[in-house]
C-alpha positions in Angstrom: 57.5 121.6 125.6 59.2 125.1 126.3 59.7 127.4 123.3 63.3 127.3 124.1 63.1 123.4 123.7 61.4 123.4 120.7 63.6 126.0 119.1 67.0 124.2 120.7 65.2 120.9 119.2 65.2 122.3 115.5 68.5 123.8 115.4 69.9 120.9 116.4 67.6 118.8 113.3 69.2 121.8 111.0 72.6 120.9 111.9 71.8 117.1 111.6 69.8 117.4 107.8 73.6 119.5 106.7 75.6 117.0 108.6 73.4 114.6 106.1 73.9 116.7 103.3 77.8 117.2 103.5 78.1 113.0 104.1 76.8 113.0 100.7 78.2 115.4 98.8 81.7 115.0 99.4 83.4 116.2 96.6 84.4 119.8 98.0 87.9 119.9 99.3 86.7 121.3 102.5 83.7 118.7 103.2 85.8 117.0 106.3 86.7 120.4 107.8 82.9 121.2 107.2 81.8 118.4 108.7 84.1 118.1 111.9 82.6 121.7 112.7 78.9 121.0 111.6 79.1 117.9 113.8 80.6 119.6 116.9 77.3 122.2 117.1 75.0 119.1 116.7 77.0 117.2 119.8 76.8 120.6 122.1 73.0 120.8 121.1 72.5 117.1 121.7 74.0 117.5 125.3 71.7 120.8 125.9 68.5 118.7 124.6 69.6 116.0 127.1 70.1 118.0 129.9 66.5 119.6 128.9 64.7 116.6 128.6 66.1 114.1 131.0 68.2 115.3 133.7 66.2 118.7 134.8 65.2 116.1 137.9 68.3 115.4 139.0 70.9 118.1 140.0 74.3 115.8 140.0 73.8 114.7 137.1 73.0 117.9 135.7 75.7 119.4 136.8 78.0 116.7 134.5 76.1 117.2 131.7 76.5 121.0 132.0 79.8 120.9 132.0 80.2 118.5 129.2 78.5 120.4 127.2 81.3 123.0 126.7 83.6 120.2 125.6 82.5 120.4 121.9 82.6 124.1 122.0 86.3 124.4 123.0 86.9 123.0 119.5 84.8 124.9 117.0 86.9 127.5 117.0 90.3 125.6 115.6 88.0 124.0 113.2 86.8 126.7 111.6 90.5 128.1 111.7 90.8 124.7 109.4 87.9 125.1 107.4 89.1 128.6 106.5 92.3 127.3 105.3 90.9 124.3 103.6 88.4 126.6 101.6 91.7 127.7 99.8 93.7 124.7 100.0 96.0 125.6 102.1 95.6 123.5 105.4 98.7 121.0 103.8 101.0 123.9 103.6 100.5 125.0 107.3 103.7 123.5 109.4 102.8 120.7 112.1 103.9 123.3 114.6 101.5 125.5 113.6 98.5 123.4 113.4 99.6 121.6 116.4 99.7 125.1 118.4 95.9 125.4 117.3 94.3 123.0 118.8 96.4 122.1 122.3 94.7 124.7 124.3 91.3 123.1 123.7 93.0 119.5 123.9 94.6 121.2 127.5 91.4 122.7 128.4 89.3 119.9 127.9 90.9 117.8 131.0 89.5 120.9 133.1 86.0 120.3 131.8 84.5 118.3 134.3 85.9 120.3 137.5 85.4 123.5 139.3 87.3 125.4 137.0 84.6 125.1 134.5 81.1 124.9 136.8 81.0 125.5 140.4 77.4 125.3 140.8 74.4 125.4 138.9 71.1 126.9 139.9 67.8 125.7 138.0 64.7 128.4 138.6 61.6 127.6 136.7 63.4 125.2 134.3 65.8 127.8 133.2 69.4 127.1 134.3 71.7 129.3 135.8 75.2 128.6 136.6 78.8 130.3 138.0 81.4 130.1 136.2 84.8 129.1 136.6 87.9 130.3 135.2 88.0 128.0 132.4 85.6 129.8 130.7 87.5 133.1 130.6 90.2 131.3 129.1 88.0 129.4 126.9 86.8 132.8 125.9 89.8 134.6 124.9 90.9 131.5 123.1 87.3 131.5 121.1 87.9 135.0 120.2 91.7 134.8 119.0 91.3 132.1 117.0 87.8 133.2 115.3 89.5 136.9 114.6 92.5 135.0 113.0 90.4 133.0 111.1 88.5 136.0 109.8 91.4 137.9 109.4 92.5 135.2 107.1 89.2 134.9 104.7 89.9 138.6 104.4 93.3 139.1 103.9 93.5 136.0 101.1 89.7 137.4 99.7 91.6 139.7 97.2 93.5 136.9 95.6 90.7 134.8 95.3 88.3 133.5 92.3 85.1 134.7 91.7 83.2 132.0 93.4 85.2 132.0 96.4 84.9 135.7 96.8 81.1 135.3 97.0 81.6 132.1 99.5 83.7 134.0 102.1 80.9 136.8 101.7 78.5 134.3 102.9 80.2 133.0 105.6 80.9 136.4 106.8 77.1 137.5 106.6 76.6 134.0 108.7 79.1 135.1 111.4 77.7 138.7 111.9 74.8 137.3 112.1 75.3 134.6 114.2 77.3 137.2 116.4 74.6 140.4 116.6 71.7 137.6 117.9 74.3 136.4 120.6 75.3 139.7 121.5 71.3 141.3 121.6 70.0 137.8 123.2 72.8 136.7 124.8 74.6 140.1 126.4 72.8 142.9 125.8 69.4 142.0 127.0 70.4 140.1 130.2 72.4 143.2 131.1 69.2 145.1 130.9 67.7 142.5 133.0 66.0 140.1 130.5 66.9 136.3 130.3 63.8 134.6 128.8 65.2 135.4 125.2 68.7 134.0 125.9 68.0 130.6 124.0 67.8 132.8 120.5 71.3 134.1 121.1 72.4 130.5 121.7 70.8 128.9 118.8 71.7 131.7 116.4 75.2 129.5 115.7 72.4 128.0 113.1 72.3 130.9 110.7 76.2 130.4 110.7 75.9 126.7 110.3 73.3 127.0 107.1 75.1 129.7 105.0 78.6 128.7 105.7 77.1 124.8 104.1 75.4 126.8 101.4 78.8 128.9 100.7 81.0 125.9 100.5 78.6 123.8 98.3 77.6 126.3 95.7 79.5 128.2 92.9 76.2 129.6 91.8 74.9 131.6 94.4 71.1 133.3 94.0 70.9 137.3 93.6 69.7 137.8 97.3 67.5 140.9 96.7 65.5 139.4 94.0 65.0 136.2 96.4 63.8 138.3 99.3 61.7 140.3 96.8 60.0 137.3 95.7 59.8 135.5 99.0 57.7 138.9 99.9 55.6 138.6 96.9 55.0 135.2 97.9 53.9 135.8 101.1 52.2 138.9 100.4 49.9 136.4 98.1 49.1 133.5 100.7 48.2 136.0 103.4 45.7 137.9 100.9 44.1 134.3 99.8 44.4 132.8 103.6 42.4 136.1 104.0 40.2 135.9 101.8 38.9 132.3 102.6 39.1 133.6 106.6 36.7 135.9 106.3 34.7 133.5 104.0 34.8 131.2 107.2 33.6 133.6 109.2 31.1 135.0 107.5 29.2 132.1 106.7 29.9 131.3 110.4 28.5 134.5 111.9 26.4 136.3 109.3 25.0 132.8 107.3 24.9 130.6 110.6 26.1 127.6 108.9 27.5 125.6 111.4 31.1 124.3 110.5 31.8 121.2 113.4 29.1 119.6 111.6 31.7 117.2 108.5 29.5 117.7 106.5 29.8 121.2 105.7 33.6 121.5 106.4 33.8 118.6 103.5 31.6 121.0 101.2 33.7 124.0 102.6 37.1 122.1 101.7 35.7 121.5 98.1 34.9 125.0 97.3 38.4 126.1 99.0 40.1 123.5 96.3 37.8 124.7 93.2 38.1 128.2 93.9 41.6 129.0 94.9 43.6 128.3 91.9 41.0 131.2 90.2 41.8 133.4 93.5 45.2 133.1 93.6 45.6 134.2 90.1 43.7 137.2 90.7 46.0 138.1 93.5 48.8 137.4 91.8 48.2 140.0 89.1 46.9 142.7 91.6 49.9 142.1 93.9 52.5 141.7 91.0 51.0 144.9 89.6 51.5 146.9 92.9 55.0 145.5 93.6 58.4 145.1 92.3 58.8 141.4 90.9 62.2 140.9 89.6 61.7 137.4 88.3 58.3 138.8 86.8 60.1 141.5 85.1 63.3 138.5 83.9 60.3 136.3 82.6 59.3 139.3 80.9 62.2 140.5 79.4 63.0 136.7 78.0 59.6 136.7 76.2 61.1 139.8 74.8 63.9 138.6 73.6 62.0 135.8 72.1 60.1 138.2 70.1 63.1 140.3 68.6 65.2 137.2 67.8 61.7 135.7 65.9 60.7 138.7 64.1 64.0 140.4 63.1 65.1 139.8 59.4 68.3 141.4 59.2 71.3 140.7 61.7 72.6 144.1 62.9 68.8 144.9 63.6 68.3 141.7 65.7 71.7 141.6 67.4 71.2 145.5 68.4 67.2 145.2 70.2 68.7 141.6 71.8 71.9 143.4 73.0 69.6 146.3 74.5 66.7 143.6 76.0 69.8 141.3 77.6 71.1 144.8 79.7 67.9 144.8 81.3 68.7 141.7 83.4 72.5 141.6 82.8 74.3 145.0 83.0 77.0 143.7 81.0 80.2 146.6 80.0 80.4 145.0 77.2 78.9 142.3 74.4 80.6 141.1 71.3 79.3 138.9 68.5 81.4 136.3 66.2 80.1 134.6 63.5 82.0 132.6 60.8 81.9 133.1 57.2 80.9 131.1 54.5 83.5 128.4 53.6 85.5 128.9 56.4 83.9 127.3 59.8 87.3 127.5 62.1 87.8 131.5 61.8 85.4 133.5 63.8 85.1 137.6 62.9 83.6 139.8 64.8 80.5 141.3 63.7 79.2 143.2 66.2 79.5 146.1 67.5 81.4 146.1 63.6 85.0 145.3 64.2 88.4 143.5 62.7 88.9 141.1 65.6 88.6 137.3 64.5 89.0 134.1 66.5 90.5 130.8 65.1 89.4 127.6 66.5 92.8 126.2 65.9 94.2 128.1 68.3 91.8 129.5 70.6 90.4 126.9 73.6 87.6 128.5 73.8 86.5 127.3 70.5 87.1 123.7 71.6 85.3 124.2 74.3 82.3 124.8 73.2 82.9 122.6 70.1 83.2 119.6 73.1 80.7 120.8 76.0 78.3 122.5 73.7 77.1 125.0 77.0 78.2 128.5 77.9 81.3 129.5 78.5 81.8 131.0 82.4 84.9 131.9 83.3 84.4 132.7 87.2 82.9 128.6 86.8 86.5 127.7 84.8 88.8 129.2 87.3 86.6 127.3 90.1 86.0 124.0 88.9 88.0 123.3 86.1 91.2 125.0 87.0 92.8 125.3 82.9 95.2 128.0 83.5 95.7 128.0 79.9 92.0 128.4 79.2 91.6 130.9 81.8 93.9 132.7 81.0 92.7 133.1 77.3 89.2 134.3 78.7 90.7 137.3 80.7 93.0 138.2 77.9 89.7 138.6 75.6 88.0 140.0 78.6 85.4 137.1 78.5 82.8 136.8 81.7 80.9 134.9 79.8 80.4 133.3 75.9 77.2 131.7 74.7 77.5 129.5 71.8 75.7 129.4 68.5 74.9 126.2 67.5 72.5 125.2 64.5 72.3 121.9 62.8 75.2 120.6 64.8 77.4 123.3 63.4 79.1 125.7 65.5 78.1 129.2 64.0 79.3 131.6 66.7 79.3 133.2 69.7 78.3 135.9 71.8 80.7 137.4 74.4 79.6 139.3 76.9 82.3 141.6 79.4 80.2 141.6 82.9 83.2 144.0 84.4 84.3 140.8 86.6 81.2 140.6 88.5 79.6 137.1 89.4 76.2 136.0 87.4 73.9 135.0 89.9 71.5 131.7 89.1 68.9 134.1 87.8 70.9 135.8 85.3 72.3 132.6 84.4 68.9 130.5 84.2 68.3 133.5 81.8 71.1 133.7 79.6 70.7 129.5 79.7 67.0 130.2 78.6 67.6 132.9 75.8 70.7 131.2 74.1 68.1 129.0 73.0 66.0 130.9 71.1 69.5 132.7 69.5 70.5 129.5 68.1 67.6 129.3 66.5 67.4 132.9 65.1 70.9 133.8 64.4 71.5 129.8 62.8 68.5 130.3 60.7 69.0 134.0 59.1 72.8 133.4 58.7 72.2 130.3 57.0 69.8 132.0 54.8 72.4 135.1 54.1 75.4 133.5 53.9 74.0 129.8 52.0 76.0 127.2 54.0 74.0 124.6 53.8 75.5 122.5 51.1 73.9 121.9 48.0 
């Protein structure tokens, strides 16, 4: 099988494990507009495979398949158009005229498909096809690039208005276009202009990276921190090349220098063995030389939480403990701002603010926030609220206070408090938030245990 096969072969298995993925998770808004899209990529690689695989042998038929092949094609354009306005919920508010003008060029254009106008001839040299062009395809082109701009133009021009979580999904799907559109243009233009065509598969199949972070966008509304991933994915790698090494030039060693001879089973079964005793010890070793050489963000979150964990154990007075965890949490969160309410004895539904020292209370008779964590028991996360939940009322309480987010303090059941924290309207990424998730458990514990102790309300 051809490289280009192979790599045609799993872009298209990409596109079918999302088109699997989206079948079953259906509860987005924009899962059929998703879908349509996803599925027209898999149909135009299905034809390419085909044409690849069975009809190399025979030219007519080739020729048919060719041309079908840009059927799919004609449409992905309108339906990202619709998946753009979908994202935002706005595809019910467009006029019939409107969508209607859309998609009839491609509904026009598809009756050329099969004739002259799109293929006059296709040449195949050394299983690579080659074809001319018809006049279809400059239409087709324009067409492609009107529509795409628009839709851009759109995610753009609606970004500003947008939540949060939205803001970081059009980000996404914009990294997944310029991607997508810098491999086609290096593989596709630029490099068959300077007279090499072996590479013009990549440019094709890059639609892929478009494919896989527009489905990641529009399923998540947490998204990872992408320079701590790619730090650790280095890390990661960075440690199975040094072990793979290591055992390598064991294998060789005891090839060349020892002369054991490894095709007897024998001594590839012993080998084995040793590999499966000794590389749990190895890897650890290069785990701490490598994570000692390089940055390791989650390393240094890990670190920071045992931290915390230490403060919030061995501090006995409140302002002490609330200052050292405020200063360990801006080493993961840079936060603008982070307040502290507590109730006071006797009086469980008022909420005063206690640090940094202030007048400001909250009532859980009139706040929702209070009821909210008084009925989900879990953080509070405003960018989350205004995505999932839509409570104008609720949200609008949260930007009023300036809320990003609010951990609650539970102990024994018993709401104590809470801690608000002002992230400047910035989006948490998962790690931040595993963390925060992570150390609101050991405050529960600390704050519910000292201000129970300080303030005596535990009944008699």
């Amino acid at each position: 099988m051809a490289l280009s096969t192979l790599v045609l072969a799993v872009v298209f298995f990409i596109n079918i494990i999302l088109l699997i993925y989206i079948a079953f998770n259906k509860k987005k808004r924009c899962c059929p507009a998703l879908f349509l899209m996803i599925s027209l990529l898999a149909i135009w690689q299905a034809s390419e495979l085909l044409d690849v695989i069975f009809f190399m042998g025979n030219p007519e038929a080739l020729l048919y398949m060719v041309r079908g092949g840009l059927l799919p094609t004609l449409y992905l354009a309108p339906a990202f158009v619709l998946l753009v306005f979908s994202i935002f919920g706005k595809w019910s508010e467009v006029e019939y005229w409107k969508k209607a003008s859309l998609w009839a060029p491609a509904i026009i254009m598809s009756g050329f498909v099969f004739s002259d106008y799109n293929l006059s001839q296709i040449v195949l040299e050394n299983q690579v096809i080659s074809y001319t062009s018809g006049i279809l395809y400059y239409f087709f082109g324009v067409y492609f690039a009107i529509l795409m701009t628009y839709g851009l133009y759109f995610l753009i021009k609606n970004r500003a208005n947008a939540g949060l979580v939205v803001k970081k999904q059009i980000d996404h799907i914009f990294v997944g276009t310029g991607l997508a559109a810098i491999f086609s243009l290096l593989f596709s233009i630029i490099m068959p202009l300077l007279g090499t065509h072996q590479f013009y598969y990549i440019g094709v199949n890059s639609s892929a990276l478009f494919a896989v972070l527009t489905t990641y966008a529009v399923f998540r509304h947490r998204f990872y921190d992408i320079k701590i991933s790619f730090y650790q994915a280095l890390i990661d790698l960075v440690r199975l090349l040094i072990t793979g090494g290591i055992f390598s030039f064991l294998y060789f060693a005891l090839a060349n220098s020892v002369k054991i001879d490894f095709s007897q089973g024998m001594n590839i079964f012993y080998f084995l063995v040793f590999i499966g005793l000794a590389a749990p010890l190895i890897f650890r070793l290069v785990n701490k030389v490598v994570s000692s050489l390089l940055i390791d963000p989650d390393g240094d979150i890990k670190k920071t939480e045992d931290k915390v964990a230490d403060v919030l154990r061995s501090s006995r007075d409140l302002d002490v403990l609330l200052t050292r965890f405020s200063r360990e949490i801006s080493k993961v969160v840079d936060f603008k701002e982070m307040f502290v309410y507590l109730s006071k004895k006797g009086n469980t539904e008022t909420f005063y603010q206690i640090f940094p020292a202030g007048e400001r209370l909250v009532t859980g008779h009139d706040s929702q926030l209070v009821g909210f964590f008084k009925k989900k028991r879990q953080m509070a996360i405003s960018a989350e609220i205004d995505y999932l939940q839509k409570d104008d009322v609720f949200l609008k309480e949260l930007k009023n206070r300036q809320i990003d987010i609010s951990l609650p303090i539970f102990y024994n059941q018993q709401l104590l408090g809470f801690v608000v924290i002002d992230n400047d309207n910035k989006l948490f990424s998962i790690q931040q938030l595993n963390f925060l998730q992570q150390i609101n458990k050991y405050l529960d514990i600390a704050v519910g245990s000292l201000l129970l102790h300080q303030q005596d309300l535990v009944k008699e």
